[in-house]
N, C-alpha and C positions, 0 to 999 in steps of 0.2 A: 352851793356851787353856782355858778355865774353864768349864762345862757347867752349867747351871740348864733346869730342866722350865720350862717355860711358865709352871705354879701358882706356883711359887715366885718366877717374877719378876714376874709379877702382886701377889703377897705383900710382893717388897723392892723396887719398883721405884725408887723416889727413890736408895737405899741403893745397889743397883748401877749405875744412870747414873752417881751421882757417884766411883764407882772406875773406870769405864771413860773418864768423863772428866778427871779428876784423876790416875789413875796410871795411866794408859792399858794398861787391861785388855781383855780381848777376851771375849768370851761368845756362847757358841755356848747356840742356845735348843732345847733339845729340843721333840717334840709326842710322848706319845706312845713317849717314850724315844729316837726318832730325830731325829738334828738336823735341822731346819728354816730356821735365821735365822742371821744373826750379829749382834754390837753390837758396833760399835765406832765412838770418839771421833769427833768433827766434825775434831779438828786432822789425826788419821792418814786418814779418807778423805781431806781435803784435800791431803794430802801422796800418797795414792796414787792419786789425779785427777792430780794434776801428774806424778809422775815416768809414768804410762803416757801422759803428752800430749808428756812429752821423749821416751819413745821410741818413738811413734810418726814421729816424724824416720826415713829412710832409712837414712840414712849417721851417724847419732848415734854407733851404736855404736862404730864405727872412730874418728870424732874424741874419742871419751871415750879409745880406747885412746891414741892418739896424742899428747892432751896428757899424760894420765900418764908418754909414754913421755920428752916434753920436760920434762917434770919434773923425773924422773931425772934425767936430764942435767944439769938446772940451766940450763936455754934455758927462761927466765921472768924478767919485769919484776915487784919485788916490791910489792907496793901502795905503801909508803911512796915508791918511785922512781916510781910511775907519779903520784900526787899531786903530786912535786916536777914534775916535765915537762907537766904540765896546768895548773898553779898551782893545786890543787885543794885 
């Protein structure tokens, strides 16, 4: 992660929103020299609202293991067979 004083992203601020939102950079704002803030994308907190909303599910974790485990195996319907069986 990427470190900017406070002044200086007062100074680039167009300039870094647009790298934290186009190459999805992170930036930690100091105050002071000590971090204060963080910046990052609208798309990665969306992504990490959601994935703490799937696991706040009980039992998520065990069914995340579980299908992996039918994975493996090959105990799976592949999309293209699940569309022909639905007329999808």
């Amino acid at each position: 992660m990427n470190t900017v004083a406070i002044s200086d992203l007062r100074s680039n601020l167009p300039t870094l929103i647009q790298q934290v939102s186009e190459d999805l950079k992170r930036l930690i704002v100091t105050v002071g020299g000590k971090p204060k803030a963080a910046i990052i994308s609208l798309d990665e907190l969306e992504s990490l609202e959601e994935t703490a909303e799937v696991l706040s599910f009980p039992d998520i974790i065990e069914t995340i293991k579980k299908s992996k485990r039918q994975i493996k195996k090959g105990e799976f319907i592949s999309i293209g067979d699940l569309k022909k069986k639905y007329c999808l």
